[in-house]
C-alpha positions in Angstrom: 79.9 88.8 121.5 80.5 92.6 122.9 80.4 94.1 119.8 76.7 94.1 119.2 75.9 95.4 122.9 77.9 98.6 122.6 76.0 101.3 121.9 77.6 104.4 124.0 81.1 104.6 125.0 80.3 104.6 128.2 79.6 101.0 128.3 82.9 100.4 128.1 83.8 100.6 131.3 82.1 98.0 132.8 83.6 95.8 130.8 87.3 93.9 132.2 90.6 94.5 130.5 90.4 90.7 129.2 86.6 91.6 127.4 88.6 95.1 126.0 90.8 92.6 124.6 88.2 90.8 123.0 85.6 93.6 121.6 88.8 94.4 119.6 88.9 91.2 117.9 85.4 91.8 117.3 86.1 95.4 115.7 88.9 94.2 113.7 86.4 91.3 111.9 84.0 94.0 111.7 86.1 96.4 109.5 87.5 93.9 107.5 83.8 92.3 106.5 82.3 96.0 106.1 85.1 97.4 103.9 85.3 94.6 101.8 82.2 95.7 100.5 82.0 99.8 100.9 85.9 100.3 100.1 87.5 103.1 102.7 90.4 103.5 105.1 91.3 100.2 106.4 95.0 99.9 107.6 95.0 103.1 109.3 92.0 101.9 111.4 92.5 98.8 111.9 96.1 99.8 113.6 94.1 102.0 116.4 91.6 99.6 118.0 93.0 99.0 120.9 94.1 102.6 121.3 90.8 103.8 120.3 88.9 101.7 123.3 91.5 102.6 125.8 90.8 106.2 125.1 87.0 105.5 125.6 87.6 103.1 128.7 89.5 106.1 130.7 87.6 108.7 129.2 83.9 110.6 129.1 83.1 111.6 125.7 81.9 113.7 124.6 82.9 115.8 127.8 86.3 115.1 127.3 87.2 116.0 123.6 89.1 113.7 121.4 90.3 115.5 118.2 91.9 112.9 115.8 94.5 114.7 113.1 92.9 114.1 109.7 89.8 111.7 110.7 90.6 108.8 108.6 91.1 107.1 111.2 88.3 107.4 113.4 86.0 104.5 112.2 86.6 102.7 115.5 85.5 105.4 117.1 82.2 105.6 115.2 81.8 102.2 115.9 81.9 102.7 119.5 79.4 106.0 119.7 76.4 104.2 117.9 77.2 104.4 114.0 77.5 100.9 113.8 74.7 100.0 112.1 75.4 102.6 110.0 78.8 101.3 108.5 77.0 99.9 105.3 76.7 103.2 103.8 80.0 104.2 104.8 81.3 106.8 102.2 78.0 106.5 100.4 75.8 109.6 99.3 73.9 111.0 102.2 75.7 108.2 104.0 78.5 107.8 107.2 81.4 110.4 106.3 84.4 108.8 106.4 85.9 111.1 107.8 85.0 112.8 111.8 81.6 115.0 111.0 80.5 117.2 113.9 76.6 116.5 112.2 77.0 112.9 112.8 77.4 112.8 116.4 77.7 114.7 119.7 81.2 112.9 120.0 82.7 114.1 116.9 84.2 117.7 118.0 86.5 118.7 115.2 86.2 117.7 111.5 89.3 117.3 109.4 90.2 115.8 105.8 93.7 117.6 106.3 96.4 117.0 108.6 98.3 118.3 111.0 95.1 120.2 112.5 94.8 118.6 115.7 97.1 120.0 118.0 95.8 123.6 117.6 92.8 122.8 117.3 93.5 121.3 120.8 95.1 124.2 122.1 92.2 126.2 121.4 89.7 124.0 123.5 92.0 123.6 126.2 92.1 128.0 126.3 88.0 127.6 126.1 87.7 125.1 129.0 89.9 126.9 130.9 88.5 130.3 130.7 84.9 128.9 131.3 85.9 127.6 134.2 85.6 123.9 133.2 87.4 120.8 134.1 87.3 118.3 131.0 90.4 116.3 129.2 91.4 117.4 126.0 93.2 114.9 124.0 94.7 115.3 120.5 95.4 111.8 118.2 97.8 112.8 115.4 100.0 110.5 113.4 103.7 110.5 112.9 103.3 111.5 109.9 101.1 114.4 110.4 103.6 115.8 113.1 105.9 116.7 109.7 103.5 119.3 109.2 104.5 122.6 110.5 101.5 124.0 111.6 102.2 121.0 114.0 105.1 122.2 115.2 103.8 125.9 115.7 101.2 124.3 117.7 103.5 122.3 119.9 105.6 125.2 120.3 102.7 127.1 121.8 101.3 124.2 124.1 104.5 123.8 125.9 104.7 127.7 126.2 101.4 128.1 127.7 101.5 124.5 129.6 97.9 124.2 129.3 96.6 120.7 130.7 96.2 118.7 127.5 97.4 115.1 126.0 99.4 114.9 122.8 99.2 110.8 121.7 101.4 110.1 118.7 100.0 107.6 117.0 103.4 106.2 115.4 102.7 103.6 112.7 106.1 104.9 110.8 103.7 105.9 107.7 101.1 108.6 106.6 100.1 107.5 103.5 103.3 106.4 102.1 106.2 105.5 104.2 107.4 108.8 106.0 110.7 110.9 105.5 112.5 113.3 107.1 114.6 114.3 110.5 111.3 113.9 112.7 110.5 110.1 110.9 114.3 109.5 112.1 114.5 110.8 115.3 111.0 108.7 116.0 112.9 105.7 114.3 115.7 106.5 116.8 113.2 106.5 119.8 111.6 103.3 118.8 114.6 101.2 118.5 115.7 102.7 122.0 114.7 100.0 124.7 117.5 101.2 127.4 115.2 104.7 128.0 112.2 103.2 130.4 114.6 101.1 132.4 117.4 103.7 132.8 115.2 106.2 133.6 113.4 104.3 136.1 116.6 103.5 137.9 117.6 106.9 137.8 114.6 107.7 139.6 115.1 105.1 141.9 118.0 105.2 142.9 117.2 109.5 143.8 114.2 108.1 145.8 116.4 106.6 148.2 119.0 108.9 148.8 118.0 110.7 152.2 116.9 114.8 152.5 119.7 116.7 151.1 119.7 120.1 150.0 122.5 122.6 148.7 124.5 122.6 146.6 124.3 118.4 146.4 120.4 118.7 145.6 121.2 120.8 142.2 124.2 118.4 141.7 121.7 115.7 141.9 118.8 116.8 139.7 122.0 118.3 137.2 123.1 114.6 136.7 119.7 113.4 136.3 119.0 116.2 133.5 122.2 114.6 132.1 121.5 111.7 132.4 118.0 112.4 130.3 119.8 113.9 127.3 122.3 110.8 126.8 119.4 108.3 127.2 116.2 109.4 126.4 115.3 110.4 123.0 112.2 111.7 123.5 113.9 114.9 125.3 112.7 117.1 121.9 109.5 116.7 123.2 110.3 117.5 127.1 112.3 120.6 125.8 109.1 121.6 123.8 107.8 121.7 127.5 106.0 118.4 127.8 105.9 115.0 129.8 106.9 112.7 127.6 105.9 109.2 128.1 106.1 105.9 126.1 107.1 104.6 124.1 103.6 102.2 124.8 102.8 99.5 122.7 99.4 100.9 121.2 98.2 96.8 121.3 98.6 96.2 124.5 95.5 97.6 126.3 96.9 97.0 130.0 99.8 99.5 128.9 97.6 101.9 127.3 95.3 102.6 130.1 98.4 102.5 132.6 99.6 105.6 130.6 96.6 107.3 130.4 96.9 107.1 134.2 100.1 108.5 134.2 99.4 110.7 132.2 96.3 112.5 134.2 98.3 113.1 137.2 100.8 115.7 135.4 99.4 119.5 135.6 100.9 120.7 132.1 101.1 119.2 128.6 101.7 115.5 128.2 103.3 113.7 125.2 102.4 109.9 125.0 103.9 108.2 122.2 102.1 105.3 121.1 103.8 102.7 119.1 101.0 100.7 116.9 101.0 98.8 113.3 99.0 99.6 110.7 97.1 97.3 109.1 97.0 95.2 112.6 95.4 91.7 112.6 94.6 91.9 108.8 98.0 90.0 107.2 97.3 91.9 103.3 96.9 94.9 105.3 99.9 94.7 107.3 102.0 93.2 104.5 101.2 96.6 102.6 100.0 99.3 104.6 100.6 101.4 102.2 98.3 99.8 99.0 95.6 99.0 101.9 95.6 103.0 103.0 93.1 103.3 101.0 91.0 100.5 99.6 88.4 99.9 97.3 85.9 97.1 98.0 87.8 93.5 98.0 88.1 89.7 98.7 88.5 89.1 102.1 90.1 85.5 101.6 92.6 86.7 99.4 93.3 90.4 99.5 92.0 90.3 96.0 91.1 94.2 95.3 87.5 94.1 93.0 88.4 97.6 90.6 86.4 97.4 87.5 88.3 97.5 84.7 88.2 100.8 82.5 90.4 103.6 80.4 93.5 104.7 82.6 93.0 106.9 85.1 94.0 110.8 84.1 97.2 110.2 87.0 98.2 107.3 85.5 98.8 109.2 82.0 100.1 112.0 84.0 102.6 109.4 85.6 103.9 107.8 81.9 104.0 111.0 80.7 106.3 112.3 83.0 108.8 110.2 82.4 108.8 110.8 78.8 109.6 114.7 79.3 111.9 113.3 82.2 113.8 111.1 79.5 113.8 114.6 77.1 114.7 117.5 79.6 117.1 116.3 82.5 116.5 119.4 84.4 112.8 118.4 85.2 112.4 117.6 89.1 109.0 116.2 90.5 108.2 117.1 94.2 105.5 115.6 96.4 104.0 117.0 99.6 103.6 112.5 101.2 101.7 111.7 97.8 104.2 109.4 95.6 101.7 107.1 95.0 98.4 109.2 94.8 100.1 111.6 92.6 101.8 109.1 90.4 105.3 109.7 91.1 106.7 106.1 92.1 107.4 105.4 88.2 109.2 108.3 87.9 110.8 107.9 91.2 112.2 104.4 90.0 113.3 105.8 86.8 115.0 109.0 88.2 115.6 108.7 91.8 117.9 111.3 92.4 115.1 113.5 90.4 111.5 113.1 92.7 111.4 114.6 96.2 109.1 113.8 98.9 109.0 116.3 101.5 106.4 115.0 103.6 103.4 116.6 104.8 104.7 120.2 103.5 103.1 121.9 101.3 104.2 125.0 102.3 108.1 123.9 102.3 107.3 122.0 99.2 106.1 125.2 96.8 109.1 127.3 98.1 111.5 124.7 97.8 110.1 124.6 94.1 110.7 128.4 93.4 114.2 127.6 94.4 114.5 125.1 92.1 112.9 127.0 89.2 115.4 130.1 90.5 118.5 127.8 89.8 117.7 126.7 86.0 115.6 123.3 87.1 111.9 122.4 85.9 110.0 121.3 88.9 107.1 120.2 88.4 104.9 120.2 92.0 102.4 117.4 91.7 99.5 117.8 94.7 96.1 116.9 95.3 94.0 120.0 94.6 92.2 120.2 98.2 96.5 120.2 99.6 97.8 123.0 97.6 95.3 125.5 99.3 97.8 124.6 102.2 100.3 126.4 100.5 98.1 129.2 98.8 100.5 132.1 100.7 103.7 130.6 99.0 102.4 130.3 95.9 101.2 133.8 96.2 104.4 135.3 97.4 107.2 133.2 97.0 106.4 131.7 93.3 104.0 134.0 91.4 105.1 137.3 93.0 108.4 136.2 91.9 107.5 135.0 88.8 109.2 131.8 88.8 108.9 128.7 86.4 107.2 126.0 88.5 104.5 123.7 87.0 101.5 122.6 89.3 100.3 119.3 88.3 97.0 119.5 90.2 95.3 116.3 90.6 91.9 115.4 91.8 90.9 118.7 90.3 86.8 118.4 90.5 84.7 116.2 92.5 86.5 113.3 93.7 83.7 111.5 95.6 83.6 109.4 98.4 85.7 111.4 99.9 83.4 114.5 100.2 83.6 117.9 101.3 87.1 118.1 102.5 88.9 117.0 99.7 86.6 118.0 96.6 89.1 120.3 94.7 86.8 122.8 93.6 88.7 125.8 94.8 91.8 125.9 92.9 90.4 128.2 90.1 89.3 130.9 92.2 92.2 130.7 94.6 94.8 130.9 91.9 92.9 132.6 88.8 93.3 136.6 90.3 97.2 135.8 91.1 99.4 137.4 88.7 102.0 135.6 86.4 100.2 132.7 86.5 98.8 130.3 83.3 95.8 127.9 84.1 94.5 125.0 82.2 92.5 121.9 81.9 92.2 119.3 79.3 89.1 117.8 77.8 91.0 114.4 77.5 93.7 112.6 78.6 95.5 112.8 75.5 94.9 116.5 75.6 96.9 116.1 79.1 99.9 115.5 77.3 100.4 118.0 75.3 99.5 120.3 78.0 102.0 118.8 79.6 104.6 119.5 77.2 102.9 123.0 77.2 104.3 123.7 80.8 107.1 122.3 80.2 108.7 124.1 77.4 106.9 127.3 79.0 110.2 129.5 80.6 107.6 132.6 81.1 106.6 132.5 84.8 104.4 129.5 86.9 101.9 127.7 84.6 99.4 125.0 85.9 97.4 121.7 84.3 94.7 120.5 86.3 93.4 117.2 85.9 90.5 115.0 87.1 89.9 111.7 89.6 88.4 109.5 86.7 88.9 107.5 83.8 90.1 109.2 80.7 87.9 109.0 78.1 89.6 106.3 75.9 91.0 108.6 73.0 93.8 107.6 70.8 97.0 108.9 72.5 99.2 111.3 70.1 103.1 109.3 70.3 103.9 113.4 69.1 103.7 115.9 71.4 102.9 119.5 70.4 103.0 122.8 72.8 99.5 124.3 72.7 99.1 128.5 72.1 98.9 129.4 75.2 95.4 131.0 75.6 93.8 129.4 72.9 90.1 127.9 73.5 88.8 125.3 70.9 85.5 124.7 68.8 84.7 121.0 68.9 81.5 121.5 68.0 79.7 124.0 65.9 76.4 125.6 66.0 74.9 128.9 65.9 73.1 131.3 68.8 73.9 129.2 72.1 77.3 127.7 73.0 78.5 126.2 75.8 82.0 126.9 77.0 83.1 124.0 79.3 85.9 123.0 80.9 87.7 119.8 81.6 85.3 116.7 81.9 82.2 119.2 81.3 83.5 119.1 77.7 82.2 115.8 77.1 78.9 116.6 79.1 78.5 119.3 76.9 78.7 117.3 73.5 75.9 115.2 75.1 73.5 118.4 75.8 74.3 119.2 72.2 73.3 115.2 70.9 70.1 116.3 72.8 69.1 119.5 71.3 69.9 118.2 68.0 67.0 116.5 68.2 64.9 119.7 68.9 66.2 121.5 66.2 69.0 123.5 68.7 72.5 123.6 67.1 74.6 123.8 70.1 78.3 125.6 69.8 80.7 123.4 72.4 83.9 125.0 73.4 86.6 123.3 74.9 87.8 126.6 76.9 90.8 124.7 78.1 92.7 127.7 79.2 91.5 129.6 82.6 93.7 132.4 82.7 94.3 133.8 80.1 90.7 133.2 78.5 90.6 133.5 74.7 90.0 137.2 74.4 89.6 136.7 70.5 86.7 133.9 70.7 85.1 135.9 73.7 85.2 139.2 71.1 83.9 136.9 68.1 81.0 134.8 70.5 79.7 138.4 71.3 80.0 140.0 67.7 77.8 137.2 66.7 75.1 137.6 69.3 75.6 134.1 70.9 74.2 133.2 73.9 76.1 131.0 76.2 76.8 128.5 79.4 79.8 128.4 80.8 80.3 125.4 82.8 82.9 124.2 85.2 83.1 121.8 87.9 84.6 124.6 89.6 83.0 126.9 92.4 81.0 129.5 90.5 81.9 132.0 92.3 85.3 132.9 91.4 86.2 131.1 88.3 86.1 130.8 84.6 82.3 132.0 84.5 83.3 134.7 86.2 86.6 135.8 84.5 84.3 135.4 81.7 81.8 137.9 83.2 84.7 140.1 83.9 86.2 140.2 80.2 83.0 141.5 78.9 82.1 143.8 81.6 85.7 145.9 81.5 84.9 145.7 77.4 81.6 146.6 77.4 80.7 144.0 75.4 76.6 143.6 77.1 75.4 142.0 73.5 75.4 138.7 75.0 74.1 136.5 77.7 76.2 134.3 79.7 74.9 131.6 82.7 77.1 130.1 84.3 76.8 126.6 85.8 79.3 125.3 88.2 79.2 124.5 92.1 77.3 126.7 94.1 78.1 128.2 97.6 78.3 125.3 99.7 80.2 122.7 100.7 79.3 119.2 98.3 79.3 116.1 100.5 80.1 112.6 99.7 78.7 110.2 97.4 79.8 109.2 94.1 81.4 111.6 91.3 77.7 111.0 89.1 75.8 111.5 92.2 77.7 114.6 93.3 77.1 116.4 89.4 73.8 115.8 89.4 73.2 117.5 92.8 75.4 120.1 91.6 72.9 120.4 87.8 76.5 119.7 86.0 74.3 117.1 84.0 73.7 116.9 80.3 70.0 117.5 81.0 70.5 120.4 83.1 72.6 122.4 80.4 69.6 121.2 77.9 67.0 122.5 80.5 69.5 125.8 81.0 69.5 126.8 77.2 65.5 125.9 76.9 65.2 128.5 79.6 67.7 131.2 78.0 66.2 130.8 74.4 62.8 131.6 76.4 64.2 134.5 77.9 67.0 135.5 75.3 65.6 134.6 71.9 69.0 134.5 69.3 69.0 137.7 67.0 70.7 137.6 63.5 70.9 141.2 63.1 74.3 142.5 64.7 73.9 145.1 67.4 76.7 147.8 68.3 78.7 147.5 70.7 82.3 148.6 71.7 84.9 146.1 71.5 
């Protein structure tokens, strides 16, 4: 056993190729037991082991600087720079990230939940070493899926400009999360499937090596046919255009090959491109047989494949996803578009329903929101359905090309909220305050899933300009679904609850933790107001007016950064209307970053608890008794 030695990486390389092949096997048994119990990204790490060790074996982290595009993938390389004995609170509050965490270890040197990151960030430490004089290896891990990003592109465009001495390794699995798409996923395709390109070149080579000293004119004939040569059999000439040595492609199991590259690769001055051909899900056969299910995994039987969900309402997607094909069935000019999420978002019902009617772009957010605003420009209802964290990728299109133009594209915004174990880099928390100040845009959130609907149906007949519904990662709360659909008045808030003197106006899932703050007081004699303020822009100017005229006192609370969104357009309203009658607190996420753990564990870090709003209005009837009689104001 090798596994339970390795502490450092550097112990690695006393080890021989054939015991490399061996702590592998060891890695691989070791995810599979350790995720079968914590859940977390299996398939993507179980298809780098060997790649991951080879990159240790010929390499001095944390001197030399791996960066690995997104970070789900970097588990292996945990494993191999003394987290180990960490891996049972993988993903767990005030446990391992799952992702790279520069606070976790001197060998974690860029963190990323988002991809396509890697090869500037890259570029930039290939500048710094340079221009401090240093000597270490940079080396940048990014997927093929990743590389459809364009800030890839913009950053392979500058590498093989500058021809700074760094190592691009394409990690080509022929998926992200779902299976890839595109020109780039078919021109890798066509360099997989390619086995003529190492042999011919090699001949080619060869067969100049022996040709005695010549110069002239027959020395550029020479090196012309070879360049000819290169662009009728070698595939990977995009690359070596870009301005880089390509290599591979290497079988990214085969440990032998890997370090041989690495080798290679070392002796060239400029940029180097080694493509790395590996299968995801590798040595785990539910994982390989579905790569694209074991992504992603909650905890499961190891036997079997058997995934262990506990069983519950549906999920707020999956009413998003039926529900989508119901206005698809009633409007025909409604288009879904996903930036690589078909799944995650929901779409793969819909896209089996109407194929010619969902669009995966890849991983482009950017090209995806445009794209949308030229949809919406030619009489079609797309409907952009992204994870909240990815559509700040596109926060400059959405900006310019669809609000600033005003046109009529919905944003079906999931994980909206905390979303848990996946932390910091994915909690969408920011969407609000990002898109709330943008003109021509509508904003809302249900307090259900049934409310979802109709909100749906909201966007959907709306024709006046972008509009947005922002949903949750949990389990709807189990309401009866309406089979009718009604459009709601845009701008309207609802009273689910009355009371008098203190209301709470909440948003989303803080609806329902509302109504419990309100079971509490009851018992104290406190009738709490709860307001579903299920619109974010526009607010209900008319219940804002009427909260103030009657001297109520409230908490507005949001699972939404505080600084920036409802409680502050809130603030705003009766600021610029002089309304100062009233006291308003508002409770959402403060001004830091929330790390991992579960959703429960993250709200009550955060105060967005039942108790807390109890503790909350204790404190403001303290401080700001209710008073019947009406003061003046100017409304």
């Amino acid at each position: 056993m090798q596994l339970p030695q390795i502490e450092q990486p550097e112990q690695l390389k006393s080890l021989s190729v054939d015991e490399l092949a061996s702590l592998a096997s060891e890695i691989r048994q070791f995810l599979i037991e350790k995720l079968s119990v914590t859940g977390g990204h299996l398939a993507s790490n179980l298809g780098v082991v060997e790649l991951t060790i080879a990159l240790h074996y010929s390499y001095n982290s944390p001197t030399d600087k791996f960066i690995f595009d997104v970070g789900h993938q970097a588990y292996v390389h945990k494993i191999l720079t003394g987290r180990m004995e960490r891996f049972d609170t993988l993903r767990k509050y005030n446990g391992l990230c799952g992702f790279v965490k520069r606070s976790e270890s001197e060998h974690d040197v860029w963190e990323a939940g988002h991809s396509s990151t890697s090869l500037s960030a890259a570029m930039g430490m290939a500048l710094a070493r340079d221009l401090k004089g240093e000597d270490n290896k940079v080396v940048a891990i990014i997927g093929d899926g990743a590389l459809t990003g364009g800030m890839a592109f913009e950053a392979l465009n500058h590498i093989g400009h500058e021809q700074k001495k760094l190592m691009v390794i394409l990690n080509d699995n022929e998926m992200s999360i779902a299976p890839n798409v595109g020109a780039m996923h078919n021109y890798l395709s066509k360099i997989r499937s390619d086995r003529h390109y190492l042999r011919a070149k090699d001949e080619v080579e060869g067969l100049l090596k022996k040709i005695p000293a010549i110069g002239g004119k027959l020395a550029k004939t020479v090196e012309k046919l070879k360049d000819s040569l290169k662009y009728m059999v070698v595939p990977g000439i995009l690359f070596e255009e870009l301005g880089f040595t390509y290599l591979g492609p290497v079988d990214g199991h085969d440990l032998p090959k890997l370090i041989e590259a690495f080798q290679q690769a070392d002796n060239v001055e400029g940029p180097v491109f080694v493509h790395v051909l590996t299968t995801k899900g590798k040595g785990y056969t539910p994982a390989e047989a579905d790569s694209y299910k074991w992504h992603g995994i909650s905890p499961y039987k190891i036997e079997s494949g058997q995934v262990l969900k506990s069983v519950g309402n549906p999920m707020y997607t999956d009413v998003f996803s039926q529900t989508l094909i119901e206005l698809g069935e009633r409007d025909s000019r409604l288009v879904a578009v996903t930036p690589a999420m078909p799944g995650g978002s929901g779409l793969v019902p819909f896209s089996k329903r109407f194929p010619d009617r969902m669009i995966d772009v890849g991983i482009a957010e950017q090209h995806a929101a445009t794209m949308c605003a030229a949809l919406a420009m030619e009489g079609l209802k797309p409907v952009f359905a992204v994870y909240s964290t990815f559509m700040q990728r596109a926060y400059d299109q959405i900006v310019h090309d669809i609000c600033r133009q005003n046109a009529n594209v919905t944003f079906a915004i999931d994980r909206a909220g905390f979303v848990g174990a996946d932390g910091e880099t994915h909690q969408g928390v920011y969407d609000v305050a990002f898109m709330r100040h943008i003109p021509n845009i509508v904003l809302m959130m249900p307090k259900d899933e049934n409310e979802l609907r109709h909100m749906m149906l909201t966007a959907l007949e709306y024709n006046d300009g972008p509009i947005a519904y922002r949903y949750p990662r949990i389990n709807g709360q189990g309401v009866a679904i309406d089979e009718t659909l009604v459009p709601i008045p845009i701008g309207t808030w609802e009273t689910v609850r009355e009371g008098e003197g203190y209301a709470v106006l909440a948003v989303g899932p803080m609806v329902q933790v509302a109504l419990e703050a309100a079971e509490l007081l009851k018992r104290e004699g406190v009738q709490l107001q709860v307001v579903n303020a299920r619109f974010l822009k526009p607010v209900d100017e008319d219940m804002l007016r009427s909260l103030a005229q009657s001297n109520t006192n409230m908490i507005v609370l949001e699972e939404s950064s505080e600084a920036g969104s409802l409680g502050s357009a809130i603030l705003e309203f009766y600021s610029s209307h002089y309304l100062f009658n009233t006291t308003v607190s508002v409770m959402g996420i403060p001004d830091r970053f929330i790390e991992h753990g579960s959703i429960k564990e993250q709200r009550e870090e955060t105060n967005l608890t039942a108790i807390a709003v109890c503790e909350e209005i204790r404190k403001m009837m303290t401080l700001h008794p209710y008073e019947v009689e009406k003061s003046s104001f100017s409304s």
